[in-house]
C-alpha positions as MATLAB code, in Angstrom:
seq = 'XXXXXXXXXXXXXXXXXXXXXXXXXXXXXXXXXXXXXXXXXXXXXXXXXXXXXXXXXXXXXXXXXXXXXXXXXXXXXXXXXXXXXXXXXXXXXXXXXXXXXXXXXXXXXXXXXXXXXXXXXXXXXXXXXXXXXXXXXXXXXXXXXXXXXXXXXXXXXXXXXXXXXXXXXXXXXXXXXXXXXXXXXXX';
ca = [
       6.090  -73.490    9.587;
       7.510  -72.152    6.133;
       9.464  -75.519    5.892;
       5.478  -77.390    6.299;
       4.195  -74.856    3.711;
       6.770  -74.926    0.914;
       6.755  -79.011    1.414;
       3.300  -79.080    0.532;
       3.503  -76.321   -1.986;
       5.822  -78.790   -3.536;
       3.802  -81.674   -3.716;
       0.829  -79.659   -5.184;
       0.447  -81.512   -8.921;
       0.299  -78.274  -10.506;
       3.824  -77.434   -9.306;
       5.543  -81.100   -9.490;
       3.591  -80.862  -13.364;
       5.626  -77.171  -14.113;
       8.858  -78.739  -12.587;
       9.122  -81.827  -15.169;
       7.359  -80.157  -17.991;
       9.309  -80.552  -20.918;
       8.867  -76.603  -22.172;
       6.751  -74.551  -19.564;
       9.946  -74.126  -17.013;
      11.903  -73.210  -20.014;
       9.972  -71.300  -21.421;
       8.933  -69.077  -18.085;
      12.270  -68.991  -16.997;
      13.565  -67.486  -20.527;
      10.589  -64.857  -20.086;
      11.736  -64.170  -16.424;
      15.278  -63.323  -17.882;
      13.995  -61.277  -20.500;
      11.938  -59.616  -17.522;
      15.062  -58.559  -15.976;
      16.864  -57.605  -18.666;
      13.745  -54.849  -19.068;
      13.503  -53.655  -15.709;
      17.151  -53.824  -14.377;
      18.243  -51.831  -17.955;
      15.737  -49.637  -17.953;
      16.774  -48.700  -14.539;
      20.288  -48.892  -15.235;
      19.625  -45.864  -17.890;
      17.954  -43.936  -15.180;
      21.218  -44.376  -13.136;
      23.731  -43.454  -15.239;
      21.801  -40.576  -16.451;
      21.880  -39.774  -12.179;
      25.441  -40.461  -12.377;
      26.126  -38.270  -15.658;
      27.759  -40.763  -17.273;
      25.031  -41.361  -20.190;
      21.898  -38.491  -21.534;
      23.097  -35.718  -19.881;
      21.339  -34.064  -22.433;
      17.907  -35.369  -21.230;
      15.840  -33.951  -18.389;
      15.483  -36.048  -15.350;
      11.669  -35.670  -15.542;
      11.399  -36.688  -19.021;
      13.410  -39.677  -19.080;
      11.602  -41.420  -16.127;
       7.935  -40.315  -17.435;
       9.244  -42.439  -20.689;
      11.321  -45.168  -18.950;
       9.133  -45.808  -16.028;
       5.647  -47.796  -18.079;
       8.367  -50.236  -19.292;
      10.521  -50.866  -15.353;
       6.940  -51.595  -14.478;
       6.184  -53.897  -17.173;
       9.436  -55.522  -16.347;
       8.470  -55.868  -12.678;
       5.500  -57.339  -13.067;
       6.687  -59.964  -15.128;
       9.466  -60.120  -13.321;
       7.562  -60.472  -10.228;
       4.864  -63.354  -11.895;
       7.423  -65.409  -13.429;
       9.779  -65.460  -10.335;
       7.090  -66.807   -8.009;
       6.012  -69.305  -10.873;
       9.935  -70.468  -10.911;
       9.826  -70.801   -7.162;
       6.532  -72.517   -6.944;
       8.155  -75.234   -9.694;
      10.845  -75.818   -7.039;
       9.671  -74.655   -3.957;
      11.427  -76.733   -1.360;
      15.325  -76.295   -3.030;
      14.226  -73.061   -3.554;
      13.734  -71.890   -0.173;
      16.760  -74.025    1.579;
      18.787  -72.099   -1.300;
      21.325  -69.623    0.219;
      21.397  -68.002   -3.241;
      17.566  -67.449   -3.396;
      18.005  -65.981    0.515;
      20.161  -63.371   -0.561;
      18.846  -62.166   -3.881;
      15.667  -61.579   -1.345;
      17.006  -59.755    0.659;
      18.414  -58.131   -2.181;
      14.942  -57.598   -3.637;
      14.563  -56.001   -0.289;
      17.192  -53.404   -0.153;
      16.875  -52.452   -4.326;
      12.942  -52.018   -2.974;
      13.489  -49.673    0.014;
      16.252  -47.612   -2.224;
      13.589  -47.230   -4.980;
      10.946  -45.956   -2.258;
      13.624  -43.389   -0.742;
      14.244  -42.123   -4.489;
      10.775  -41.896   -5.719;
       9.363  -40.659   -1.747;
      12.311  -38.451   -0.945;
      15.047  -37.383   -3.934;
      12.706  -37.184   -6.843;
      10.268  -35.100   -5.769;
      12.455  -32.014   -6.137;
      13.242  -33.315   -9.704;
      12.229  -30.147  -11.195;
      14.790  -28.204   -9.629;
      17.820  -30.169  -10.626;
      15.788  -31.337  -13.865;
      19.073  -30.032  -15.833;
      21.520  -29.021  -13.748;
      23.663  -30.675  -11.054;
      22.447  -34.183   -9.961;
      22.093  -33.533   -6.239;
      24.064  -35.930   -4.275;
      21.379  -38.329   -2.164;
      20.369  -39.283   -6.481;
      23.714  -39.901   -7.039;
      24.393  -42.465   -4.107;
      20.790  -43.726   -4.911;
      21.780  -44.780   -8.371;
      25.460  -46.420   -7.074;
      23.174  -48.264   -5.003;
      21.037  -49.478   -7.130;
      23.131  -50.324   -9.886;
      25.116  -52.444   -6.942;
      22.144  -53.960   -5.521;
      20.327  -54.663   -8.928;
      23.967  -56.337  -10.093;
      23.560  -58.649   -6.741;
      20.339  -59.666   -7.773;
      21.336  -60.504  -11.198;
      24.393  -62.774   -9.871;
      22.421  -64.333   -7.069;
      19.454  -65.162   -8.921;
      21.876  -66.841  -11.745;
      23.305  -68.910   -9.091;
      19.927  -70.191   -7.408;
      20.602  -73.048  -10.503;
      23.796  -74.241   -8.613;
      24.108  -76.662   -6.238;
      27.157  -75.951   -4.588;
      25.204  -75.356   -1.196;
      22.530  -77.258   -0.943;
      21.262  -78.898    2.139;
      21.537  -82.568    0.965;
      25.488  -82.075    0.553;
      27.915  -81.220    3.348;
      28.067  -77.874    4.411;
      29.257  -75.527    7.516;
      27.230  -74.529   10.113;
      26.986  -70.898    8.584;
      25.416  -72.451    5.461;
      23.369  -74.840    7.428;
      21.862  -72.147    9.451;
      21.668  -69.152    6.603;
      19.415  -72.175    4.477;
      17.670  -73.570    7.523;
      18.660  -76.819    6.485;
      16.416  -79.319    8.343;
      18.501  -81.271   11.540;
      16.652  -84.598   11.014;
      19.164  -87.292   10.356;
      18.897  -89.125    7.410;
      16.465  -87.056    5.024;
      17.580  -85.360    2.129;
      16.211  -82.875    0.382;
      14.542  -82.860   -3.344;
];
């Protein structure tokens, strides 16, 4: 059903028109990267400063009341110019085993931001300045791991190492849902 959808998604002018024009790809995939940069570094600060290894100096309450407005501006233009990337190339895109993982990715960096803001920040006040309880500290290894994996995996989506109209294992095969009908190739 998502293999139906994502054909037709691809054959949509709009999207074959972003795929060959000459500067709108470019130009939305440069502001997706510069997307990133803003919301993975800005929560990269807030992790280290977890960790102690940078602004121990600065309360924990401050720092994300002046870091947080800009990790959501990041996200959200993160989050537009990543589906506008994947509606461009929708059918590589989805049979990519690079774009499967930085999902799932997405995924676990989502439910570990949930658990921080739901369950280990709420008692910021008490460790504002003093020790960084533990469940922040495994938080922020976590998300500076998972936020690392998204970087990489996303970089790699451009590679085409695994794609479905090239020989692969059955592991690859299966993990892309490469289509089983003999003799068609994907875009």
């Amino acid at each position: 059903m998502l293999e139906h959808f994502v054909t037709w998604l691809g054959d949509t002018p709009w999207s074959v028109g972003l795929h060959e024009s000459l500067y709108a790809y470019t130009v939305i995939e440069a502001a997706h990267v510069l997307a990133i940069t803003l919301f993975v570094g800005t929560i990269a600060l807030v992790d280290l400063r977890l960790l102690g290894a940078a602004f121990r100096d600065a309360p924990m309450s401050q720092m994300l009341n002046r870091i947080l407005p800009w990790t959501v501006i990041g996200f959200a233009v993160m989050i537009a110019t990543g589906l506008l990337l994947f509606y461009a190339i929708p059918v590589r895109t989805f049979h990519s085993i690079w774009f499967r993982t930085k999902l799932i990715l997405l995924l676990a960096g989502a439910v570990n931001i949930w658990l921080f803001h739901g369950r280990v920040q709420r008692d910021v006040a008490r460790w504002d300045l003093g020790p960084t309880p533990a469940a922040a500290k495994v938080s922020a290894v976590i998300s500076l791991c998972v936020w690392a994996g998204v970087i990489v995996t996303g970089r790699m989506i451009a590679y085409n190492w695994f794609d479905c109209d090239k020989p692969q294992g059955a592991f690859v095969k299966a993990y892309a849902a490469c289509p089983a009908i003999p003799g068609v190739t994907l875009p």
